[in-house]
RODO-953312 format. One record per atom (N, C-alpha, C, O): residue in three letters; x, y, z. Coordinates in steps of 0.001 Angstrom, whole numbers, plus 500000, padded with zeros to 6 digits. Atoms other than C-alpha are relative to their C-alpha. Layout:
<atoms>
AlaXYZ;...
</atoms>
This chain:
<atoms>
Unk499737498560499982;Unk429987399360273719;Unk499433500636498732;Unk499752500181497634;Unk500341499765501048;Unk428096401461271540;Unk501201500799499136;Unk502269500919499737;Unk499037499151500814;Unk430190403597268672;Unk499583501288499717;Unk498483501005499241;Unk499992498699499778;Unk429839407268268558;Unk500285500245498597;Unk501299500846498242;Unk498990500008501498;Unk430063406951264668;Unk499958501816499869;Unk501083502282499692;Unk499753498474500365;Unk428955411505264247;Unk501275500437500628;Unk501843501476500290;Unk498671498500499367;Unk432037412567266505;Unk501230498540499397;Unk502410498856499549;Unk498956500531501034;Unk434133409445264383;Unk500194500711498858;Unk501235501284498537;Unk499672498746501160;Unk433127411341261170;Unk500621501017500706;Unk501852500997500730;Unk499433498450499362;Unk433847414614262975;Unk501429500124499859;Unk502051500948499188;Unk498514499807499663;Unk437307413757264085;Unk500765499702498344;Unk501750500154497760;Unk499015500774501529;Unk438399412064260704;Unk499723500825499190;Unk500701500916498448;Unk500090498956501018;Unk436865414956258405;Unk501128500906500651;Unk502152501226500048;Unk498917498827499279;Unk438780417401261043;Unk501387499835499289;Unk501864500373498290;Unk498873500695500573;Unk441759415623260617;Unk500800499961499005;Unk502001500234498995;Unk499392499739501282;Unk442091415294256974;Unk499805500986499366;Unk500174501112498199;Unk500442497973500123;Unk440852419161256862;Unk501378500653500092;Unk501926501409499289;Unk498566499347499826;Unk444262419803258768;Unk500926499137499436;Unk502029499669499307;Unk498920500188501205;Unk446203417620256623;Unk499898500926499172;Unk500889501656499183;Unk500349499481501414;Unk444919419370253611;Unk500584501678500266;Unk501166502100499268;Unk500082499052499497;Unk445359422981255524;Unk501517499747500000;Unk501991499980498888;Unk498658500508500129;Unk449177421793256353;Unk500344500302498815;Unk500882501370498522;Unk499094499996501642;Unk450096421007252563;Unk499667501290499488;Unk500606501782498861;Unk500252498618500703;Unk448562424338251401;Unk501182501073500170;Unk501884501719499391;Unk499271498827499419;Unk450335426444253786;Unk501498499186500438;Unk502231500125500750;Unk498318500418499925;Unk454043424354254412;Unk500002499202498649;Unk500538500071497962;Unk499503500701500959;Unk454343421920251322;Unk499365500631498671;Unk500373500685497966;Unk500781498870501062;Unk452209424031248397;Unk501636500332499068;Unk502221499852498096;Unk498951499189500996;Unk455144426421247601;Unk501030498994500040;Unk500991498494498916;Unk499707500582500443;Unk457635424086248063;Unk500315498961498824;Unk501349498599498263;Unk499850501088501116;Unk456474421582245628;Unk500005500237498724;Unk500336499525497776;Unk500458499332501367;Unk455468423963243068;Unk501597500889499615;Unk501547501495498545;Unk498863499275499922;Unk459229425659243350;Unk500820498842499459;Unk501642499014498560;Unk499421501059500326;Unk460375422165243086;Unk499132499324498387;Unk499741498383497877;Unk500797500427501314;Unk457999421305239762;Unk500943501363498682;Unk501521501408497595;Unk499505498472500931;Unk459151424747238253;Unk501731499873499603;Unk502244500511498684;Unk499026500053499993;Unk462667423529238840;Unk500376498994498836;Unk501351499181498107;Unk499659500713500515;Unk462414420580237034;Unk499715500444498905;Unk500640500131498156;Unk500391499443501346;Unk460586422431233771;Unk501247500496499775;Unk501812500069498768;Unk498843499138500642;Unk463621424656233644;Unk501418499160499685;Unk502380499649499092;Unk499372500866500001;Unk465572421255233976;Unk500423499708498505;Unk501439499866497828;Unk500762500512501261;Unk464083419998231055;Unk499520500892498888;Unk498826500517497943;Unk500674499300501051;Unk463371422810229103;Unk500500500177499124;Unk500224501307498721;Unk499785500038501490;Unk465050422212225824;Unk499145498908499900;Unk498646499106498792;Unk500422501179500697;Unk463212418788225511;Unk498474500766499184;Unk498014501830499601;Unk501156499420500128;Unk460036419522223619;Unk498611499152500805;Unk498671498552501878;Unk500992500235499306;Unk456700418574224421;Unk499936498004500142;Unk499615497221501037;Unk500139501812500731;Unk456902414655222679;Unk500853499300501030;Unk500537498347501742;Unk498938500973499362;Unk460286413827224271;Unk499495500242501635;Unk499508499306502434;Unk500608500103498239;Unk458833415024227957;Unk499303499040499856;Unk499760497939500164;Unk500993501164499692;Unk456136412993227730;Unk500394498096499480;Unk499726497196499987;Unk499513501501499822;Unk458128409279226381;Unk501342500555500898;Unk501555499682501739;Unk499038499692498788;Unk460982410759228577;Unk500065499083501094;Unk498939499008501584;Unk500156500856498984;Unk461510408431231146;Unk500695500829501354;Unk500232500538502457;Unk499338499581498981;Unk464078410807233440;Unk499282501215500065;Unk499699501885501010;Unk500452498966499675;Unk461744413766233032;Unk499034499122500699;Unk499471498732501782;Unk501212500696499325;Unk458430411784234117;Unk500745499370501168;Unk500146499972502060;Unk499686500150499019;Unk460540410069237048;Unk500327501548501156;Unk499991501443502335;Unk499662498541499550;Unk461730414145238251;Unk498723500607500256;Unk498456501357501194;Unk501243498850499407;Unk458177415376237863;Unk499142499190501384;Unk498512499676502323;Unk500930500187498439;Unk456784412548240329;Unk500992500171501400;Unk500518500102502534;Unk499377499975498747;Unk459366412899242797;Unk499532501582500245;Unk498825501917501196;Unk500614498103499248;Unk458520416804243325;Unk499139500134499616;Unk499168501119498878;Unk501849500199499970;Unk454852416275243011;Unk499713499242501204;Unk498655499358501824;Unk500544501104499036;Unk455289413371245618;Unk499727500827501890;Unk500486501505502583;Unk500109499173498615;Unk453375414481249142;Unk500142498982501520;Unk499473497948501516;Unk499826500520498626;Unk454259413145252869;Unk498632499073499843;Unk497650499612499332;Unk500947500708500274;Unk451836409745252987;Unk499134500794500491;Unk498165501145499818;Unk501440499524499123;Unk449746411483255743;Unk499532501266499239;Unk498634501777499909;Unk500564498709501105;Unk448897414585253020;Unk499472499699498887;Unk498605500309498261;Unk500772500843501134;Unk448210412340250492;Unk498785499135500563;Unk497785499250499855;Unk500965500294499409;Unk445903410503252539;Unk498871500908500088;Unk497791500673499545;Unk500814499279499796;Unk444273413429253685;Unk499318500669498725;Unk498109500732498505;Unk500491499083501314;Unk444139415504250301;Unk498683498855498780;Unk497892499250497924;Unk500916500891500813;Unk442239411941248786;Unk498933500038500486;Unk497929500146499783;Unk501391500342499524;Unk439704411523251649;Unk499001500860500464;Unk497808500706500725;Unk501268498977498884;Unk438635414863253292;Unk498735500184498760;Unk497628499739499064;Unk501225500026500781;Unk436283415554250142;Unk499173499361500136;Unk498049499862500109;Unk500856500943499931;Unk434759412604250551;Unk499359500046500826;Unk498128500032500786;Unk501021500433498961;Unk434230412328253974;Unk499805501807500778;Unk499700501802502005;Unk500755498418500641;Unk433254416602253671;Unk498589499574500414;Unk497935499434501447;Unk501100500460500442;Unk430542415524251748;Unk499016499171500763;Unk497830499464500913;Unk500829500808499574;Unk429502412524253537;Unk499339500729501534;Unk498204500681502008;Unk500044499582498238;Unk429882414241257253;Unk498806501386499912;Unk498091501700500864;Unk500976498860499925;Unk427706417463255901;Unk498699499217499299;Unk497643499758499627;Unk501465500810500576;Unk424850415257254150;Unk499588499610501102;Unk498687500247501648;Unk500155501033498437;Unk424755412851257341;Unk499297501250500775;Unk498074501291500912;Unk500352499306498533;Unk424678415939260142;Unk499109501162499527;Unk498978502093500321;Unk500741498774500091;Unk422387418403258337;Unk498895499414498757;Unk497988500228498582;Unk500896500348501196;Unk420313416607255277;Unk499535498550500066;Unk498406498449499584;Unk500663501060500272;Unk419619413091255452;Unk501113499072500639;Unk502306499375500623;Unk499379501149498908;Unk420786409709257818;Unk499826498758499288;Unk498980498927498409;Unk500866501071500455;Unk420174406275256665;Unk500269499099501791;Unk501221499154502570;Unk499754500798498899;Unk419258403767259630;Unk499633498928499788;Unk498900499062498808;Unk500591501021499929;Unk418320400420259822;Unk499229499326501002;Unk499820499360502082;Unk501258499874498856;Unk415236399295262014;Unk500281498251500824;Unk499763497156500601;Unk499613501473498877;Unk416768396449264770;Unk498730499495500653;Unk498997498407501162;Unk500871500957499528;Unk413562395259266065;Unk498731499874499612;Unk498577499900498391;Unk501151499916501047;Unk410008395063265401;Unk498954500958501050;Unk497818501082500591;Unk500474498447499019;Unk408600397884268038;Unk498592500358499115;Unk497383500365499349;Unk500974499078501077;Unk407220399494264764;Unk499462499071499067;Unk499159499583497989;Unk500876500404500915;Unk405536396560263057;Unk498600500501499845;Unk498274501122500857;Unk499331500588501451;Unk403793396424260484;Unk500468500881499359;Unk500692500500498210;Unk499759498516501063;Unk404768399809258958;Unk501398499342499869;Unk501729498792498819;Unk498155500467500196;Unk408979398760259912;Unk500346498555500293;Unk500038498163501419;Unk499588501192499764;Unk410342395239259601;Unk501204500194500132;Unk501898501102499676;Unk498597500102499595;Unk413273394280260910;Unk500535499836499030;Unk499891499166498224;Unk498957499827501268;Unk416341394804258179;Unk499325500860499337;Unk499694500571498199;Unk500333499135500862;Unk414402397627256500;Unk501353501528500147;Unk501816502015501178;Unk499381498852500146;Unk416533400512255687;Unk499550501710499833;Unk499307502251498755;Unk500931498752500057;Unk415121404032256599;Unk500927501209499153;Unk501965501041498512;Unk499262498357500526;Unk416164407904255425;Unk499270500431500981;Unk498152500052501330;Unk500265499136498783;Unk415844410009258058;Unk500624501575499589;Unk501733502042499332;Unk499444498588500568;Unk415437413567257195;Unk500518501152501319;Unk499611501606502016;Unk499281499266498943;Unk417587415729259762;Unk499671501134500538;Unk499753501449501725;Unk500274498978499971;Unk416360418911258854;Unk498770500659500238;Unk498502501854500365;Unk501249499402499425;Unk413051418938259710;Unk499098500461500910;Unk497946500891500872;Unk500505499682498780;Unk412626419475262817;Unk500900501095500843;Unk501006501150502068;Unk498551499304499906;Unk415565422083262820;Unk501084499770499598;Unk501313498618499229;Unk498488500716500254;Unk419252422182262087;Unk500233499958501370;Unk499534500448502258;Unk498555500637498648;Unk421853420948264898;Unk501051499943499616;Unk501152499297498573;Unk498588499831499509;Unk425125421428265356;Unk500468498573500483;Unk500099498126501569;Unk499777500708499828;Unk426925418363264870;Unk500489499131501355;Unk501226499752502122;Unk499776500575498704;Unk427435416105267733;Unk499937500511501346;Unk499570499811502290;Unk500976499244498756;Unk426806418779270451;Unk498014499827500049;Unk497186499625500937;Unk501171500662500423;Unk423615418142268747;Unk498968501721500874;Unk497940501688501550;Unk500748498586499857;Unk422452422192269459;Unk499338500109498770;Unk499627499606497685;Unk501094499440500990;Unk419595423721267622;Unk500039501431500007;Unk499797502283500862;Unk499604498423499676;Unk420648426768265978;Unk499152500813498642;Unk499315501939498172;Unk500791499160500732;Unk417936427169263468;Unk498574498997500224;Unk498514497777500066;Unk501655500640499955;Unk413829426397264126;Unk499750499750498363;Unk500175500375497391;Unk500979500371501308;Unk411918424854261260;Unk498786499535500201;Unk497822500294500302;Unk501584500089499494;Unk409011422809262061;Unk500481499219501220;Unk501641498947501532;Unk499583501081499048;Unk408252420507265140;Unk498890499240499609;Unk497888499443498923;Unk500446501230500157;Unk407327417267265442;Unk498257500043499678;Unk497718501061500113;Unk501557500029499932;Unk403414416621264715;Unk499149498332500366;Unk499410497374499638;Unk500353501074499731;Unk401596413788266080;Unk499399499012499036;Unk498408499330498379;Unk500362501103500935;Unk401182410530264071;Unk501826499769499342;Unk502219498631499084;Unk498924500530500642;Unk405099411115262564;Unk500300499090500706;Unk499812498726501776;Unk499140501500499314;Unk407523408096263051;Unk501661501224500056;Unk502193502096499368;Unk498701498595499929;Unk410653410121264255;Unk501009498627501034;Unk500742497667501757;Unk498659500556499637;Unk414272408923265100;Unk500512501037501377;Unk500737502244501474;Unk498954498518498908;Unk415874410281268536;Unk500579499107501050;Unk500319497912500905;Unk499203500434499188;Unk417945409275271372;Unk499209499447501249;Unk498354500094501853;Unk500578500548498362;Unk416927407050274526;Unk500633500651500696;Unk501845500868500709;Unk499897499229499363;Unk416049409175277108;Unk501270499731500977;Unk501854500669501522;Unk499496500332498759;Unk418336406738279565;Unk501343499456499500;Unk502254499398500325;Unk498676500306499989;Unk421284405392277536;Unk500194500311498640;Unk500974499516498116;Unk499490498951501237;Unk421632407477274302;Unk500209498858499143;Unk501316498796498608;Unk500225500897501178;Unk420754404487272015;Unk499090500903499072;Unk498380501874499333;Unk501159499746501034;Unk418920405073269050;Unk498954499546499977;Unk498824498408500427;Unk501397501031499722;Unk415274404321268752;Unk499514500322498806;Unk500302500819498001;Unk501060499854500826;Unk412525404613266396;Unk498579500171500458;Unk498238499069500888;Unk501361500275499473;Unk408715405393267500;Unk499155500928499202;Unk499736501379498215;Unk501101499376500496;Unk405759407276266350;Unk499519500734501537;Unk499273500226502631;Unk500778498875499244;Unk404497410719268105;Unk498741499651500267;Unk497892499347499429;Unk501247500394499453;Unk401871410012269980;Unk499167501411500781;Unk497981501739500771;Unk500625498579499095;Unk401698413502272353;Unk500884501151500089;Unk502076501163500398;Unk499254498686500124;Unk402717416742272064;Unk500123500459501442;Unk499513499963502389;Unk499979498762498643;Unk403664419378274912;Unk498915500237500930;Unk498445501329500610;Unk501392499503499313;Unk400715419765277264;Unk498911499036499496;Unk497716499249499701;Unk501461500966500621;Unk398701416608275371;Unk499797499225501980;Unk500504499254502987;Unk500241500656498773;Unk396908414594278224;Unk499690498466498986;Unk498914498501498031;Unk499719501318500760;Unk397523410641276804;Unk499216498629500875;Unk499405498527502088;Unk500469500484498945;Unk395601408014278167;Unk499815498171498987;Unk499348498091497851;Unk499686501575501123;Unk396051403843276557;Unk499406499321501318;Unk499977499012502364;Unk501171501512499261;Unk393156401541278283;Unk499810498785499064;Unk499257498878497968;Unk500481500742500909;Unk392988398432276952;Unk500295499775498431;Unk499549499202497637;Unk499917499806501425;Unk394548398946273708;Unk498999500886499151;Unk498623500701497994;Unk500474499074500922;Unk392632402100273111;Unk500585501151500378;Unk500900501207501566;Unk499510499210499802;Unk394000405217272838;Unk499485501117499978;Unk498835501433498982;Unk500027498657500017;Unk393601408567273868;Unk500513501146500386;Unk501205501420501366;Unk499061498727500086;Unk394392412046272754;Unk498631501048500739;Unk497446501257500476;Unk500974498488499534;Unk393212415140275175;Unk498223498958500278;Unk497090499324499968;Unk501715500134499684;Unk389976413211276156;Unk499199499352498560;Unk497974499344498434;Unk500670500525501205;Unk389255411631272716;Unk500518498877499280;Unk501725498701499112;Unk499536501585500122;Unk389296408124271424;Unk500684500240498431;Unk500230501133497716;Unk499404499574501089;Unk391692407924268306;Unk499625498759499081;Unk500019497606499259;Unk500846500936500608;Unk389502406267265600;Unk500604498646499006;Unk501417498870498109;Unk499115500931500180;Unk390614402943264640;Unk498875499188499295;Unk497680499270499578;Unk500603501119500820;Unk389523400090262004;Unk500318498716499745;Unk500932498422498720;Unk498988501326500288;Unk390471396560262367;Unk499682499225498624;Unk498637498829498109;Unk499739500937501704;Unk391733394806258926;Unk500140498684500081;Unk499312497993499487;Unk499705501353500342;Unk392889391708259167;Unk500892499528501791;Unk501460500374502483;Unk499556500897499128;Unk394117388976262169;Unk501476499439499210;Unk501806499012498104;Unk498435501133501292;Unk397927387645261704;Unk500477499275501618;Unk500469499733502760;Unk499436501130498699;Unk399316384610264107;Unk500828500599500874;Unk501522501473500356;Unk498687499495499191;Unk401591385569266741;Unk500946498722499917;Unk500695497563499587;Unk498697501130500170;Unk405242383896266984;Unk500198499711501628;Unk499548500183502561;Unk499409500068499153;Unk407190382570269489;Unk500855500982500728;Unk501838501372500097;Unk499177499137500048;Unk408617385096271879;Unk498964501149500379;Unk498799501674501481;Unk501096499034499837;Unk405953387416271446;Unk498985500101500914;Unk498434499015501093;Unk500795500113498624;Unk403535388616274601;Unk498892499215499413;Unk498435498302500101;Unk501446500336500323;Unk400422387745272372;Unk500129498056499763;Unk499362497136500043;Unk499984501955499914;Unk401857383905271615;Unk499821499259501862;Unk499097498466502464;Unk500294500648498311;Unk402700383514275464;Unk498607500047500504;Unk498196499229501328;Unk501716499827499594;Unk398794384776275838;Unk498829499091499315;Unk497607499167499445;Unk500478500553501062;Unk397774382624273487;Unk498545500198499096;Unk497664499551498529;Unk500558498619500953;Unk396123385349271886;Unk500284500459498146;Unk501090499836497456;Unk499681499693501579;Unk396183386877268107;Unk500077501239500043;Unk499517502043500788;Unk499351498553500547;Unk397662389711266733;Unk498330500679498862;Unk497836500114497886;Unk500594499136500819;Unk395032392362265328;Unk500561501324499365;Unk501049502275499976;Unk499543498614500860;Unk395870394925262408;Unk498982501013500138;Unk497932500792499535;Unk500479498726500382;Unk394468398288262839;Unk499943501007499262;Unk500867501598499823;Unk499989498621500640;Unk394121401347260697;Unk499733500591501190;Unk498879500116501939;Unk500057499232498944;Unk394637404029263317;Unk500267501627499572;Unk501354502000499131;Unk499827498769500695;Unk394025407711262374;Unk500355501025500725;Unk499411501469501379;Unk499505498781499284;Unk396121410649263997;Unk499880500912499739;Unk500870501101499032;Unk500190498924500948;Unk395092413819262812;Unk499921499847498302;Unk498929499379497742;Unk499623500498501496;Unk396552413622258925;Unk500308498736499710;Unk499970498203498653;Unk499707501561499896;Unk397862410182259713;Unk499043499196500181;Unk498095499127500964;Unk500625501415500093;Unk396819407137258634;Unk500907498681499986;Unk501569498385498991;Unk498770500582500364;Unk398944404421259488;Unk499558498447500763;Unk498602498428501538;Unk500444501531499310;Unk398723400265260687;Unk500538500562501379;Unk501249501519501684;Unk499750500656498315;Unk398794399052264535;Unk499658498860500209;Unk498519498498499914;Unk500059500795499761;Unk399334396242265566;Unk500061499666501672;Unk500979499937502446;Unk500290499874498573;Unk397700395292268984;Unk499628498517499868;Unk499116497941498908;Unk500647501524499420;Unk397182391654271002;Unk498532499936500408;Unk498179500709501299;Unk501179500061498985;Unk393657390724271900;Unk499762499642500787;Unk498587499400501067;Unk499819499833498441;Unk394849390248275232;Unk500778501054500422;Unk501993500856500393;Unk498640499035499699;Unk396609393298276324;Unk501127499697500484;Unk501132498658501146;Unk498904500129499558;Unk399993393525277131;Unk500126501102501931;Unk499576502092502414;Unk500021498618498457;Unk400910395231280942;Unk499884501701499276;Unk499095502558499673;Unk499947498528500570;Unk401666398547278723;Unk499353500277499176;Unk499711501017498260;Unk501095499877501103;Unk398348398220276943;Unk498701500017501071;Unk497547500032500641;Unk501450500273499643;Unk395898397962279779;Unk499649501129501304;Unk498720500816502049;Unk500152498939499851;Unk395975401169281440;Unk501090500961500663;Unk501466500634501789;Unk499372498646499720;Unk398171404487281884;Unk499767501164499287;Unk499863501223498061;Unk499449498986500319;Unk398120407795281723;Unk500664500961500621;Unk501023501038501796;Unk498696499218499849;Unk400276410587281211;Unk499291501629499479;Unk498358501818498699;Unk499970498489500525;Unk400482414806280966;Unk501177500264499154;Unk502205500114499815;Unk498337499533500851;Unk403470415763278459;Unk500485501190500721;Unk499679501955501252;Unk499691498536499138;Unk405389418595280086;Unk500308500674498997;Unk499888500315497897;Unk499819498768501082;Unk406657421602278127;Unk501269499062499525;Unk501928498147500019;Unk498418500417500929;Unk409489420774275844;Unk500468498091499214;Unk501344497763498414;Unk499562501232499967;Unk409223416734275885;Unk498933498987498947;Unk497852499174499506;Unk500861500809500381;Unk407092414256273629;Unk499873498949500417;Unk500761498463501118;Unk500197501495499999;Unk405260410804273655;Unk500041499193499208;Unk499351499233498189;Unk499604500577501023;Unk406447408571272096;Unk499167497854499871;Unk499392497046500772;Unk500099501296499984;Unk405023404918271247;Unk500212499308498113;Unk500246499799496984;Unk499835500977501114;Unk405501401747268926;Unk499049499607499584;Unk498131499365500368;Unk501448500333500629;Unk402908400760266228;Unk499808498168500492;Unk498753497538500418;Unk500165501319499518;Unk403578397196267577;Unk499612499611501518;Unk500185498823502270;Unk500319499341498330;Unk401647398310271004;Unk500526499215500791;Unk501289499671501642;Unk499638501055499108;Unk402184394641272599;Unk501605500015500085;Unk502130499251500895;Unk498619500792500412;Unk405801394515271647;Unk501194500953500200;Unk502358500570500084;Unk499773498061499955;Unk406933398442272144;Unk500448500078501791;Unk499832499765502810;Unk499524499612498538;Unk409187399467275154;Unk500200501150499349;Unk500908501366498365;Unk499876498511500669;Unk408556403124274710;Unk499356500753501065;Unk499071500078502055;Unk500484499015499467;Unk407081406291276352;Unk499216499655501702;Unk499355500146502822;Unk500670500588499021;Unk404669404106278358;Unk500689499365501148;Unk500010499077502133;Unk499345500309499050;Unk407613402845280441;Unk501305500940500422;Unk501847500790501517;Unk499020499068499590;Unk410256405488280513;Unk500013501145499235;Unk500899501676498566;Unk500468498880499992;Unk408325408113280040;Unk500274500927498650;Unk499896500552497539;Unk500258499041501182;Unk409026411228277723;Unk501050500247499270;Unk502089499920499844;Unk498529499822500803;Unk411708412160275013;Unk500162501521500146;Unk499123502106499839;Unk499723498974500355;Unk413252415600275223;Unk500205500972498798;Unk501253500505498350;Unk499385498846500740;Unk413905418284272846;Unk500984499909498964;Unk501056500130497756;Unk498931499465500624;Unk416890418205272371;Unk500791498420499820;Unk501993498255499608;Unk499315501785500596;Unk417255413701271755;Unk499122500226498767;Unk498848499253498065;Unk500917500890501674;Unk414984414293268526;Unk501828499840499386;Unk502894500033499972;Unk498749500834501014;Unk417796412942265734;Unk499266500872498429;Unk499703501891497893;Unk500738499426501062;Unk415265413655262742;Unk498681499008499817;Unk498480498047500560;Unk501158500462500596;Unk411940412571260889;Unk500170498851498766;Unk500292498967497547;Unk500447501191501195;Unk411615409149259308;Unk499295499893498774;Unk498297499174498839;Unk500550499822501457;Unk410599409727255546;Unk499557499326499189;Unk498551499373498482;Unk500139501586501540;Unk411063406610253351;Unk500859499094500291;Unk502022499245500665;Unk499012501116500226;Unk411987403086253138;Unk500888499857498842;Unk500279499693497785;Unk499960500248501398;Unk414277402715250495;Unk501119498381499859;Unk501956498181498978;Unk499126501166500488;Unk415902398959251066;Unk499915499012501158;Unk500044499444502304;Unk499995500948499041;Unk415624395795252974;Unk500762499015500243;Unk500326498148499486;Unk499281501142499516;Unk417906393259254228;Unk500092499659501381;Unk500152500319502419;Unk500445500674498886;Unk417548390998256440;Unk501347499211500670;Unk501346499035501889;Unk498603500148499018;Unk421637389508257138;Unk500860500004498681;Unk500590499958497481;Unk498676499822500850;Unk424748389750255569;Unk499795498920498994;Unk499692499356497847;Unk499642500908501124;Unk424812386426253565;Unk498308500498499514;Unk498153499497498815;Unk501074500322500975;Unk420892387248251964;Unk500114501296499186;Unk500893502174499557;Unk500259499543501147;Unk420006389142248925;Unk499341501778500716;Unk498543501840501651;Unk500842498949499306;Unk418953392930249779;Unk498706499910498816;Unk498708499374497708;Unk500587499752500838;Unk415986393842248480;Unk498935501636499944;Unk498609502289500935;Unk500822498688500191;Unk413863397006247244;Unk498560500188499356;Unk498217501015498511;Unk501049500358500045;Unk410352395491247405;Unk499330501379500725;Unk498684502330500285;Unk500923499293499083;Unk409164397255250147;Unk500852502005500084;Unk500848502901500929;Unk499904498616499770;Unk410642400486249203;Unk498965501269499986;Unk497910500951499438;Unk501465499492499931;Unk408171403729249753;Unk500032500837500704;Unk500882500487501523;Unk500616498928499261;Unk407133406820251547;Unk499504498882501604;Unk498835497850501564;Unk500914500566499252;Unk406473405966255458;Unk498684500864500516;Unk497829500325501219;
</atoms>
């Protein structure tokens, strides 16, 4: 079962919002009526004997002391405030579960995902109630599977009205081949379409407009490398993985909407690979 962690924050900031809202407006005057009581208690001692006092300092925490669930709340809503408005309007962190997006994302890398760039949203309704920019082809962008509201990761491949066309492990935008430079050969593993083909993995430089970024393609195609194309409709993008052979994306269930972007993938800034190993911040960096 997946976890719904934005409407977990949601409810638990809410929550300790109306604790905090509660003590203001029913326990507030109270306690401060009850603090005021005890000064006037105590008010021949001077300042020295209050403070080693042992029966004044027991009097001031008892009418200072708040219902657990107000004290709870009054410690954590700040916190999780803070965390719940950073998260749903400024910046995400995710971690990249498979290898879709090799070589740019390895598995255990830790992304930032900037929220705001492709509009604000309205937490967990996930409405867009202010434009900023949209997507541009070549980003690596975070958004929701079209079919079971997982998270993904891919790289823009086609805009609104692009005509997309992948023969053979070549690609094209609108009628034009998207210019590519192969670097270097790396083994395939076990698992992988290009080992079962007993084929090799080629690195590409692949240039998208402003983008310049690796691909990694089999020199046997994969089924979703050796020919489809596609029209984008209004409102929806294409989406694929820089790991073409290895990538369940656009090319099999089609287009992402609107309104599943999440935000724009920015920077690595941390890698780990499982709980018992060492993180590390080798490969941190601009993607």
């Amino acid at each position: 079962m997946d976890i719904n962690l934005p409407l977990i924050l949601f409810l638990a900031t809410f929550a300790s919002g109306i604790g905090c809202l509660v003590d203001f407006f029913l326990f507030r005057k109270p306690r401060l009526q009850a603090l005021a009581d005890v000064e006037a208690q105590f008010s021949a001692l001077t300042k020295a004997e209050k403070k080693d006092g042992q029966a004044y300092t027991t009097a001031v925490e008892a009418a200072s002391k708040d219902p657990l669930l107000i004290e709870y709340s009054k410690s954590f809503f700040p916190v999780l405030a803070l965390v719940f408005v950073v998260r749903s309007f400024l910046f995400e962190p995710f971690q990249i579960p498979s290898e879709s997006m090799l070589p740019v994302l390895e598995v255990g890398d830790f992304i930032v995902v900037n929220k705001y760039s492709y509009g604000i949203r309205l937490p967990v309704i996930r409405t867009k109630v202010i434009d900023i920019n949209d997507p541009k082809r070549g980003d690596v962008m975070v958004f929701l599977h079209p079919g079971d509201k997982r998270y993904f990761i891919k790289r823009v491949i086609g805009l609104p009205g692009d005509h997309i066309r992948y023969t053979n492990n070549r690609l094209f935008i609108n009628g034009e081949l998207v210019p590519e430079t192969l670097l270097r050969e790396e083994y395939s593993k076990p698992g992988e379409w290009c080992f079962n083909a007993r084929a090799t993995n080629l690195i590409y430089q692949e240039q998208i407009g402003d983008k310049s970024f690796e691909a990694r393609k089999c020199s046997i195609p994969g089924s979703l490398s050796r020919e489809g194309s596609w029209t984008v409709p209004a409102g929806q993008y294409f989406m694929m993985g820089d790991n073409r052979d290895n990538s369940r994306d656009s090319r099999e269930w089609l287009y992402v909407s609107e309104d599943l972007i999440v935000g724009k993938a920015v920077a690595k800034w941390m890698h780990w690979d499982s709980f018992f190993s060492l993180p590390s911040f080798g490969r941190a960096g601009a993607i």
